[in-house]
N, C-alpha and C positions, 0 to 999 in steps of 0.2 A: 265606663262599661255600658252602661244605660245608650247612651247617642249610639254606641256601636253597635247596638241591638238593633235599634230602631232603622239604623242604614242597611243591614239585612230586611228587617221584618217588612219595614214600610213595601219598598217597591218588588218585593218578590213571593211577600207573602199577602198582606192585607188589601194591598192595592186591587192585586188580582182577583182575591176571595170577594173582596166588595162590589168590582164591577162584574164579576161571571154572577151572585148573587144577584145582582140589581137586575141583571138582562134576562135572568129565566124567572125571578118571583116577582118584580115588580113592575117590571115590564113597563110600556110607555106611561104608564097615568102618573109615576111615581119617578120619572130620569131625571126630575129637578133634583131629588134628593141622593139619588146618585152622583149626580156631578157637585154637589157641593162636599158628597164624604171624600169625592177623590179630591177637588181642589183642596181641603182641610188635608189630609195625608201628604197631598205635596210640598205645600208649604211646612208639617213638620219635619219631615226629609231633609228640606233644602237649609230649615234650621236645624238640623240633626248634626251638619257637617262644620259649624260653626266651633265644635270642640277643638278642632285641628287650624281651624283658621280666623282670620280678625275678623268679626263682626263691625261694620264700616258701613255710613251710608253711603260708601262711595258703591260696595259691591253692589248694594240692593238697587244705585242706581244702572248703573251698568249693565247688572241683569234686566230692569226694565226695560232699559234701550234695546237689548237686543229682542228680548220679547215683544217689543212693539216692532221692530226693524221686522222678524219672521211674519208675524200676525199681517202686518200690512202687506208681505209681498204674497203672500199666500191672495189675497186678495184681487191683490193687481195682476196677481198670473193664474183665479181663476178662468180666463177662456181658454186656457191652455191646459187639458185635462192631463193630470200628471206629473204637473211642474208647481214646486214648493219648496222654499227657501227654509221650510221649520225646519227639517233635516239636518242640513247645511247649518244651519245658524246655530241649530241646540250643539252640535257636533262641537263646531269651531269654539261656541263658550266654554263647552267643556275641556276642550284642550287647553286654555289658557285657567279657567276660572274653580276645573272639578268641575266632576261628575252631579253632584247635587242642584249646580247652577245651569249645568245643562238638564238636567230634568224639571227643572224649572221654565226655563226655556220654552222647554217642545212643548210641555204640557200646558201651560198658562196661551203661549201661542196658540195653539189647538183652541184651548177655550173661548178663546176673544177672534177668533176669526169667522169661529161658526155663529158670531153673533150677526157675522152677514152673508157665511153661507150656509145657515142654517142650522140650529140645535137641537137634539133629539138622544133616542139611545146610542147612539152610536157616537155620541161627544166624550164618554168616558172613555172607550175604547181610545179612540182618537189621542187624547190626553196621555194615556199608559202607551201607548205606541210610540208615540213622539216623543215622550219624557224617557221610556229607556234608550232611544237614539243618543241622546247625552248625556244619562249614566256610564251607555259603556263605551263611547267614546273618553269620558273621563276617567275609567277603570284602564283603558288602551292608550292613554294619550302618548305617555314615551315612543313606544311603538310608532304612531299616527305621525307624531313631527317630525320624527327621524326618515320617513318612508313615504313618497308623494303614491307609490304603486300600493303601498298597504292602504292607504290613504283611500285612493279608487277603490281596493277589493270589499273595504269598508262603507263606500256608499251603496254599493251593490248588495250587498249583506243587510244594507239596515232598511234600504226601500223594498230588498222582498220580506225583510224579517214584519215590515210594516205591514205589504200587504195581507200574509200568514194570518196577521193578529184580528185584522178587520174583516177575512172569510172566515175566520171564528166568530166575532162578533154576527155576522150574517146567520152561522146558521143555528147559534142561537136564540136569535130572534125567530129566526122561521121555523125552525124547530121546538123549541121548549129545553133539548137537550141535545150534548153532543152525538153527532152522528157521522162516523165515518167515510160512505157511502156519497152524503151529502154536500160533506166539507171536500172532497174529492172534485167534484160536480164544479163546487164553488171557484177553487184551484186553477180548475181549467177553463171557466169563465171570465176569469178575471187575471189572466196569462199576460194578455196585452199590457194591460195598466201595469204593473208589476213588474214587465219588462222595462215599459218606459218609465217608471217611475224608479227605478237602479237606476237608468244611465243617465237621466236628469240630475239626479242626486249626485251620483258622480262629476259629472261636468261642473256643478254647482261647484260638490266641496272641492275641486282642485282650481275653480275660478277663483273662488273668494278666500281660498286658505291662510296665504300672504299675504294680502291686505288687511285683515280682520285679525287672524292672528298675530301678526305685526303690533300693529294700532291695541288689541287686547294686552298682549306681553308687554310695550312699553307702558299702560296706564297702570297694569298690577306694579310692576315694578317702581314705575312713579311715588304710587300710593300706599305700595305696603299691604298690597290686596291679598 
C-alpha cells in the first residue's frame, strides 16, 4: 500500500512541489540542493516499483547502461540544437523495463549530461521533464509496441510536453511567479525548438525502437528482469 503511494506522490506530487519551490524561493544560490531533493525522489520512485518486480543487479545494471547510452549522446549531438537521445532511450526502457526505470533514465541522464552542458536552475526541471518521458511511456507501453503510428504521435507529445515544462521553468525564473501573459511570450519563442525537438524525437523513437527494444525484451526475459 505504502510503494503505491509513493508512485503517485513522488512524481506528480512532491517532485513538482519541490522543484516549482526551489525555482521561486531559493532561486540560483541554493539549485545544488534542489537537484539533490530531486535525484533522492527519483531514486525512491524507481525503488518504489521494486514491490511488483525483482530487485536484481542485473536491472540496476541495465538501467545504468542506458543512462549512460542517453547522457553520452545528448553530448555527442549537442551542436545539433534539438537533437537528444534522453527521450528516445527513457521511452524505449520504459517499454521493456516500467515506467520507474524509464524515469530513471531521463532524469539521471538529464543530470550527468548537464555536468558538461552545464548545471544550474534549470537541471531540476530538466530532470522532471525527461524522467516523466518514461513514466508515461511505461504507463502507455502496451499501446506504444503494439503501434509504430502511436509510437510517433508519442514522441511528438513528449518533446513539446518537454518544451511546455521548461517555458514554465523560464518564466519562473524570470518572473518570481507564474504569469500567463509571459509564459505566452515564452510559447511563441521557443516554437521552433519544440517543433524540432517532436520530429527528432520521433525519428529517434521509431529508428531505435527495434533494435533496443529487441536486445531489452530478450535480456528481461533472459534474466527474469
Amino acid at each position: 500500500m505504502k510503494t503505491k503511494l509513493l508512485r503517485v506522490l513522488v512524481p506528480f506530487v512532491l517532485l513538482p512541489l519541490t522543484i516549482v519551490l526551489g525555482a521561486v524561493l531559493l532561486r540560483e544560490k541554493y539549485y545544488a540542493f534542489v537537484i539533490l531533493a530531486v535525484l533522492l525522489l527519483t531514486v525512491l520512485f524507481f525503488y518504489s516499483g521494486f514491490e511488483r518486480k525483482k530487485v536484481t543487479s542485473r536491472r540496476l545494471v541495465v538501467v545504468a547502461v542506458m543512462t549512460a547510452l542517453a547522457a553520452l549522446g545528448r553530448v555527442v549531438l549537442t551542436p545539433l540544437p534539438g537533437v537528444t537521445p534522453i527521450t528516445a532511450l527513457a521511452a524505449l526502457t520504459a517499454l521493456s523495463l516500467g515506467g520507474e526505470a524509464g524515469f530513471m533514465v531521463g532524469s539521471l541522464a538529464a543530470l550527468l549530461s548537464d555536468f558538461y552542458a552545464g548545471q544550474g536552475v534549470w537541471t531540476p526541471f530538466q530532470m522532471f521533464a525527461w524522467g516523466l518521458t518514461g513514466l508515461f511511456a511505461g504507463l502507455l507501453a502496451k499501446q506504444l509496441k503494439s503501434s509504430r503510428v502511436l509510437l510517433a504521435v508519442y514522441g511528438v507529445l513528449a518533446g513539446a510536453a518537454y518544451s511546455l515544462l521548461m517555458d514554465l521553468w523560464s518564466v519562473l525564473w524570470l518572473n518570481g511567479t507564474f504569469s500567463p501573459a509571459l509564459y505566452a511570450a515564452a510559447l511563441g519563442t521557443s516554437a521552433p525548438f519544440t517543433l524540432t525537438y517532436a520530429v527528432t524525437n520521433t525519428v529517434l523513437l521509431l529508428l531505435l525502437e527495434k533494435p533496443f527494444c529487441k536486445k531489452l525484451d530478450r535480456i528481461k526475459l533472459k534474466y527474469g528482469l
